[in-house]
Biopython code that builds the backbone (N, CA, C, O; Angstrom):
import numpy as np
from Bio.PDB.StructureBuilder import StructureBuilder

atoms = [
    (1, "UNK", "N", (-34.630, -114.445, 146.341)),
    (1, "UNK", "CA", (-34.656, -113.530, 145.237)),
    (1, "UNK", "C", (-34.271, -112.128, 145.693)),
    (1, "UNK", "O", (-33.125, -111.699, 145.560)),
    (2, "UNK", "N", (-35.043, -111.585, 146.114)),
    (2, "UNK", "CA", (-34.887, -109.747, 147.184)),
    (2, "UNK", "C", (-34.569, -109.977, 148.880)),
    (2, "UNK", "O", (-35.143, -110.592, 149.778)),
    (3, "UNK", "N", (-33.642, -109.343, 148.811)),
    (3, "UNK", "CA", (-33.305, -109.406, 150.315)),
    (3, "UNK", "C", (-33.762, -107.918, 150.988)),
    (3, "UNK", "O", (-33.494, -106.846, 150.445)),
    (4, "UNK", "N", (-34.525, -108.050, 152.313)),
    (4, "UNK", "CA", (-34.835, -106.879, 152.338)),
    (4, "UNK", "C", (-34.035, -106.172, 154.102)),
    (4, "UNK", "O", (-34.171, -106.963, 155.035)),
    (5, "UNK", "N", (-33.466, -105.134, 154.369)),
    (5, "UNK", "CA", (-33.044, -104.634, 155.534)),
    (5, "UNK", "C", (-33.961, -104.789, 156.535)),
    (5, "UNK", "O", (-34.844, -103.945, 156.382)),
    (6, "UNK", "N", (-34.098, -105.269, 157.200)),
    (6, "UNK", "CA", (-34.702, -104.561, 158.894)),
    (6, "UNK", "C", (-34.369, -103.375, 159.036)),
    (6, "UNK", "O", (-33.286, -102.976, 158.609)),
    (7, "UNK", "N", (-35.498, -102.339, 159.854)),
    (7, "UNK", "CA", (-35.419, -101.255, 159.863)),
    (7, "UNK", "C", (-35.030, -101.585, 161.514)),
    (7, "UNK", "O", (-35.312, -102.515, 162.269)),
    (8, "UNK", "N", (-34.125, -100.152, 161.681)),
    (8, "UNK", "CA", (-33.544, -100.384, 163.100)),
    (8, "UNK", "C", (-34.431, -100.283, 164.268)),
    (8, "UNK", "O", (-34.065, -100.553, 165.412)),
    (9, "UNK", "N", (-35.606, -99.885, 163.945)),
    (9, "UNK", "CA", (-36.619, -99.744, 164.889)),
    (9, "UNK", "C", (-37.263, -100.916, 165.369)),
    (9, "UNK", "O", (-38.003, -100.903, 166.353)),
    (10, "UNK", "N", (-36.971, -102.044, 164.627)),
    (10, "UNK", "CA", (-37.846, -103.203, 165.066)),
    (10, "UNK", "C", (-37.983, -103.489, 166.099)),
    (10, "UNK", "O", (-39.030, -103.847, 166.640)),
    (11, "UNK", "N", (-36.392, -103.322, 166.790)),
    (11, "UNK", "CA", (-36.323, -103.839, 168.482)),
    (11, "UNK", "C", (-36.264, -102.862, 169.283)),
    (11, "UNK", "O", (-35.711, -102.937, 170.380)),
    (12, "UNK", "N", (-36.738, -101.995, 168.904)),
    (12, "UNK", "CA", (-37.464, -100.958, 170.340)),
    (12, "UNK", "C", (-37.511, -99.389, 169.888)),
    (12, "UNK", "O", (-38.546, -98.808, 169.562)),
    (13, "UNK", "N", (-36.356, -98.874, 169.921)),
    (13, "UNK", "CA", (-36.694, -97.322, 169.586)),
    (13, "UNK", "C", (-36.867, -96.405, 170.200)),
    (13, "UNK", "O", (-36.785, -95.268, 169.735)),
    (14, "UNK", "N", (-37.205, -96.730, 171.640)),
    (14, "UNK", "CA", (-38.121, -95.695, 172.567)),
    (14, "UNK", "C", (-36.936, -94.657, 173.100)),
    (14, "UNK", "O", (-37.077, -94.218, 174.241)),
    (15, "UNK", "N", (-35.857, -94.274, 172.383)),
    (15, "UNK", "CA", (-35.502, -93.247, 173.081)),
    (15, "UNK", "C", (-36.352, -91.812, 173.697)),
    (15, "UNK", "O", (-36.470, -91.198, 174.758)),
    (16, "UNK", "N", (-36.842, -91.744, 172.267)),
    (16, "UNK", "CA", (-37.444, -90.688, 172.160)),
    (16, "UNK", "C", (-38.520, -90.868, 173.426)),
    (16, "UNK", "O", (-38.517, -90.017, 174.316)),
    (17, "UNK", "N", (-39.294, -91.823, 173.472)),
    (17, "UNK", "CA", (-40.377, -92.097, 174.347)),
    (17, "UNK", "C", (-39.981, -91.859, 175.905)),
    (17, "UNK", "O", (-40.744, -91.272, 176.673)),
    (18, "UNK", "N", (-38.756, -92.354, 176.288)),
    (18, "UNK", "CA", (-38.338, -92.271, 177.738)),
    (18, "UNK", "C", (-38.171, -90.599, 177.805)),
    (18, "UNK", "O", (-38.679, -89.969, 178.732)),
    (19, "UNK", "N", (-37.531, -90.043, 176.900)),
    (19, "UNK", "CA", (-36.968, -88.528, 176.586)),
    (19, "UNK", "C", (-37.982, -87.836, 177.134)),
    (19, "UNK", "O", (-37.730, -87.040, 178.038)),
    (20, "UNK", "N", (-39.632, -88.072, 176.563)),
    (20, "UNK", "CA", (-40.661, -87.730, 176.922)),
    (20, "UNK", "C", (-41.385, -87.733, 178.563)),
    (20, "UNK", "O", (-42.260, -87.051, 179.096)),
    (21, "UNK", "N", (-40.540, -88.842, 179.004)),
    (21, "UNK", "CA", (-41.779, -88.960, 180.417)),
    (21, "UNK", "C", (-40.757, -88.746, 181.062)),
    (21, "UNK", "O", (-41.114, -88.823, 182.238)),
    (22, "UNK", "N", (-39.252, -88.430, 181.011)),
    (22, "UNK", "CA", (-38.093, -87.914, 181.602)),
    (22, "UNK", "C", (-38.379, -86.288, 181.900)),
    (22, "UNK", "O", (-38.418, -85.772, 183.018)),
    (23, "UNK", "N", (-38.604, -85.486, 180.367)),
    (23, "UNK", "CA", (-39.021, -84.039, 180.339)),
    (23, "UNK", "C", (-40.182, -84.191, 181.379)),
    (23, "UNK", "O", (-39.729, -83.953, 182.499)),
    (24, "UNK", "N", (-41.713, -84.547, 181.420)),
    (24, "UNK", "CA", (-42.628, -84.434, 182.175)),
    (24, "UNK", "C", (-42.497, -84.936, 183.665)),
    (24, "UNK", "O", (-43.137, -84.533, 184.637)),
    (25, "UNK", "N", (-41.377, -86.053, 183.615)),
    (25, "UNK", "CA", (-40.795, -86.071, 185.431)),
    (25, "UNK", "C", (-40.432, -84.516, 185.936)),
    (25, "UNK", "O", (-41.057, -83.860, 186.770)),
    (26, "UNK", "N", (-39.307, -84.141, 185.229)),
    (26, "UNK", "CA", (-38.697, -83.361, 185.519)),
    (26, "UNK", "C", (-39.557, -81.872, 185.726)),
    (26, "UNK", "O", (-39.285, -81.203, 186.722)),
    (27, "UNK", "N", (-40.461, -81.443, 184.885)),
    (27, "UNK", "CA", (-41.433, -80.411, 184.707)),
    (27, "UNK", "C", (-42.620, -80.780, 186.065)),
    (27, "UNK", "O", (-43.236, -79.752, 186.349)),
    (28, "UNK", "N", (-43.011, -81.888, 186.852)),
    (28, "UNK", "CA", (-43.342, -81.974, 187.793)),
    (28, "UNK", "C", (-42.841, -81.753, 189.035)),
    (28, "UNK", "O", (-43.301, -81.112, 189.979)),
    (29, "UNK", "N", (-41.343, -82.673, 188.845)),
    (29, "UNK", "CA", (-40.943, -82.304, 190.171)),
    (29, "UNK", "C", (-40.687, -80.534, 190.139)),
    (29, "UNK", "O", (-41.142, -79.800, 191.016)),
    (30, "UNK", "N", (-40.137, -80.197, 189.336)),
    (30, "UNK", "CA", (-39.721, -78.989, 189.289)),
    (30, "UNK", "C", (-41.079, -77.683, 189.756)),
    (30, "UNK", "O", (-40.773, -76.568, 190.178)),
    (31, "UNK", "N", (-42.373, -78.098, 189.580)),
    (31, "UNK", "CA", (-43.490, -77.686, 189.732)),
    (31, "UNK", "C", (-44.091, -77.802, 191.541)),
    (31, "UNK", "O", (-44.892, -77.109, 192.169)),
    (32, "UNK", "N", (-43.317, -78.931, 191.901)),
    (32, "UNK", "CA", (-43.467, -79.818, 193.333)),
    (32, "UNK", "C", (-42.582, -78.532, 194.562)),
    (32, "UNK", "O", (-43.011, -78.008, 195.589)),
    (33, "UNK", "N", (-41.100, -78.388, 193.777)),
    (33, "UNK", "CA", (-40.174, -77.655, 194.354)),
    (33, "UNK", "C", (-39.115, -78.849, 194.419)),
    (33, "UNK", "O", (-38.238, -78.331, 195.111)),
    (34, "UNK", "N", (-38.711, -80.016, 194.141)),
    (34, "UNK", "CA", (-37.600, -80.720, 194.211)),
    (34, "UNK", "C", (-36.944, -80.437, 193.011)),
    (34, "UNK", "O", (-37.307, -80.894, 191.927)),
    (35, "UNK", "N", (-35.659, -79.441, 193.232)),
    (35, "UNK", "CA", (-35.142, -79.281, 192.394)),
    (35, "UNK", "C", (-34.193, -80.169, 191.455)),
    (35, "UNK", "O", (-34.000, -80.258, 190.242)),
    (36, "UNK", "N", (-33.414, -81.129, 193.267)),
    (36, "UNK", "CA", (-32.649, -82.015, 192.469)),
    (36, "UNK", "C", (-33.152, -83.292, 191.062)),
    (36, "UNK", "O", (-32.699, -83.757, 190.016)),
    (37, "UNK", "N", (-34.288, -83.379, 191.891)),
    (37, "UNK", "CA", (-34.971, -84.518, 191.437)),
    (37, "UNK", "C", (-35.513, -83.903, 189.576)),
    (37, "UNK", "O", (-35.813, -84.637, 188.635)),
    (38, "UNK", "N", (-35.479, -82.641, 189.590)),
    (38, "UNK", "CA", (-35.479, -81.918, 188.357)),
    (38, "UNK", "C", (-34.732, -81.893, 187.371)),
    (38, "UNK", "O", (-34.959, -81.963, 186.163)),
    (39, "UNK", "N", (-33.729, -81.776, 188.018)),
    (39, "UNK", "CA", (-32.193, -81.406, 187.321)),
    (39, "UNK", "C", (-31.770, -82.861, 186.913)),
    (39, "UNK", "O", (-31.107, -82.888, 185.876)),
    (40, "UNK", "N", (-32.005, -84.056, 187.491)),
    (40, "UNK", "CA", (-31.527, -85.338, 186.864)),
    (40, "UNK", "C", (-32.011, -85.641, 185.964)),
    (40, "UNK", "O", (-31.368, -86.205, 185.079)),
    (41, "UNK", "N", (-33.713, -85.307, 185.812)),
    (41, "UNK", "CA", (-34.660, -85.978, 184.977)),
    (41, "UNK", "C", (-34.430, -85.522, 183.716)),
    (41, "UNK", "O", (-34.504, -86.175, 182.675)),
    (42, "UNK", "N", (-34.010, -83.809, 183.916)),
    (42, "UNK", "CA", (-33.646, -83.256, 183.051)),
    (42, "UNK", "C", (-32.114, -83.817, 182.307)),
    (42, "UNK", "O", (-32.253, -84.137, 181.126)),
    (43, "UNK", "N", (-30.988, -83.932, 182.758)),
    (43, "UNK", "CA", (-30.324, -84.545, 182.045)),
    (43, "UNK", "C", (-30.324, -85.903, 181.591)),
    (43, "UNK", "O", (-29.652, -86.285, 180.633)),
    (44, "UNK", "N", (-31.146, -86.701, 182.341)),
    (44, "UNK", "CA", (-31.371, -88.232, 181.413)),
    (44, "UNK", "C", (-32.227, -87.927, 180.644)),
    (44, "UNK", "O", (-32.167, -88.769, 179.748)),
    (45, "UNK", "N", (-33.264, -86.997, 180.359)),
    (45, "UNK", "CA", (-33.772, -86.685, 179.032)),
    (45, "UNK", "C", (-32.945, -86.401, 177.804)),
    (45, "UNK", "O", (-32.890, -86.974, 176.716)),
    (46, "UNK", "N", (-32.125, -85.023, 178.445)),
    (46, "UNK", "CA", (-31.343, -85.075, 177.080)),
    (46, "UNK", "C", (-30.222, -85.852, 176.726)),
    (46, "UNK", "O", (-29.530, -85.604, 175.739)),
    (47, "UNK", "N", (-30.030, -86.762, 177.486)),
    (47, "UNK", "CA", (-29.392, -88.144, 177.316)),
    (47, "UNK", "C", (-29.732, -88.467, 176.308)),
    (47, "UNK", "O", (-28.999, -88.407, 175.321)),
    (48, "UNK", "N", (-30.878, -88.875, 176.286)),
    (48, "UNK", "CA", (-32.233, -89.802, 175.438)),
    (48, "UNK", "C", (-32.155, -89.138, 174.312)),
    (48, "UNK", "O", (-32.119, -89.826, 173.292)),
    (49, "UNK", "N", (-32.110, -87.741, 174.179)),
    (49, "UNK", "CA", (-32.518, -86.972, 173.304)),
    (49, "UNK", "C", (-31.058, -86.926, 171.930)),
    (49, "UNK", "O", (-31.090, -86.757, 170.711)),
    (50, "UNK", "N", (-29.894, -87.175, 172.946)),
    (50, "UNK", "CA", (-28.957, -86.868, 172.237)),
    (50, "UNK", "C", (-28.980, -88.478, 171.296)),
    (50, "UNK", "O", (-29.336, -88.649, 170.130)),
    (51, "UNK", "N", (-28.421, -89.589, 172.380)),
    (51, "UNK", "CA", (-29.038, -90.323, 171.851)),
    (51, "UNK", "C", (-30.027, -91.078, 170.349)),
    (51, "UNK", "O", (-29.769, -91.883, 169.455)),
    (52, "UNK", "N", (-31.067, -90.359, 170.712)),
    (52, "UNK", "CA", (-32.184, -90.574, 169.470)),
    (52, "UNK", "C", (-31.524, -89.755, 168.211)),
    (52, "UNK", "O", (-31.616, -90.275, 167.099)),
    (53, "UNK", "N", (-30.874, -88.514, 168.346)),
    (53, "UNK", "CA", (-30.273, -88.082, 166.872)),
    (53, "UNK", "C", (-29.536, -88.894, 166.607)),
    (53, "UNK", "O", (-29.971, -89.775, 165.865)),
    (54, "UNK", "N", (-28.924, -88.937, 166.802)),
    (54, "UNK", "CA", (-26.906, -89.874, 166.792)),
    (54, "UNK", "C", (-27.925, -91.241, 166.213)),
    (54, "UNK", "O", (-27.483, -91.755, 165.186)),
    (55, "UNK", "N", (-28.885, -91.701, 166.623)),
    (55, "UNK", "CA", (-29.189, -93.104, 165.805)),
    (55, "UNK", "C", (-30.522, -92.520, 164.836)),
    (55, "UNK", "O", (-30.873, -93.477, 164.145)),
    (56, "UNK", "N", (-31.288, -91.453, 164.566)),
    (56, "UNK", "CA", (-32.176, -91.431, 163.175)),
    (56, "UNK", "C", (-30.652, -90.852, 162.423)),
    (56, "UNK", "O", (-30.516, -91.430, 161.344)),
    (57, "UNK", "N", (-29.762, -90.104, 162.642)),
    (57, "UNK", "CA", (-28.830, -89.643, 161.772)),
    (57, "UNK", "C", (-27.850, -91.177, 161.085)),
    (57, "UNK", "O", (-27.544, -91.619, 159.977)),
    (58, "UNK", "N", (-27.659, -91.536, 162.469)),
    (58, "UNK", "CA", (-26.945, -93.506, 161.419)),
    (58, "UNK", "C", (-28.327, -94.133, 160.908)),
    (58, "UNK", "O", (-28.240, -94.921, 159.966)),
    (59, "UNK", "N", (-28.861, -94.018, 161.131)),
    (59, "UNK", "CA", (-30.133, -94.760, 160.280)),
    (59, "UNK", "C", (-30.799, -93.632, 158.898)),
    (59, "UNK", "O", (-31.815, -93.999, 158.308)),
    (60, "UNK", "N", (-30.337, -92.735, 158.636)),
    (60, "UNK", "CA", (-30.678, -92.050, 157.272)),
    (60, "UNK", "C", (-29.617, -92.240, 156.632)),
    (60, "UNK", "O", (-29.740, -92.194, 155.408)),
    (61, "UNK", "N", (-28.058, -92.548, 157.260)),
    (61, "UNK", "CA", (-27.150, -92.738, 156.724)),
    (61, "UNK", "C", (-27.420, -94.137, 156.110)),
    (61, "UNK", "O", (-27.479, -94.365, 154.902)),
    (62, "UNK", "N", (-27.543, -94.842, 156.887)),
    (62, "UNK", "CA", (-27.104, -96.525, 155.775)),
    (62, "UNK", "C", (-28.787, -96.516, 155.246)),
    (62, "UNK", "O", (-29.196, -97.381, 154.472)),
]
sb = StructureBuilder()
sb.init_structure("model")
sb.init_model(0)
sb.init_chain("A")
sb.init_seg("    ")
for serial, (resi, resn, name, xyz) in enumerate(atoms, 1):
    if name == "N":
        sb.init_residue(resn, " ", resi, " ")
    sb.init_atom(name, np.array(xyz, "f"), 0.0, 1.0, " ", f" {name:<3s}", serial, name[0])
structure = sb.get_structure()
């Protein structure tokens, strides 16, 4: 009778979540004095981060 969408979140989602313990890697080491180890965590966060828009923005779209 009604067909209903799956929401895209069903199978995981966690960008945002890795984004999170990526920022707090990075805010440690950076606290430690390893800078490099800072500077990566920091860009695979906003990896994650970019990421997570680009899919809630296709997912408000359809």
């Amino acid at each position: 009778m009604f067909t209903f969408a799956t929401p895209l979140q069903v199978g995981g989602g966690g960008f945002l979540y890795w984004a999170i313990i990526f920022f707090v890697l990075a805010i440690v080491a950076a606290a430690v004095g390893a800078r490099g180890v800072a500077g990566i965590s920091m860009e695979i966060a906003r990896i994650f981060v970019l990421i997570f828009i680009i899919l809630a923005v296709v997912a408000l779209l359809l």
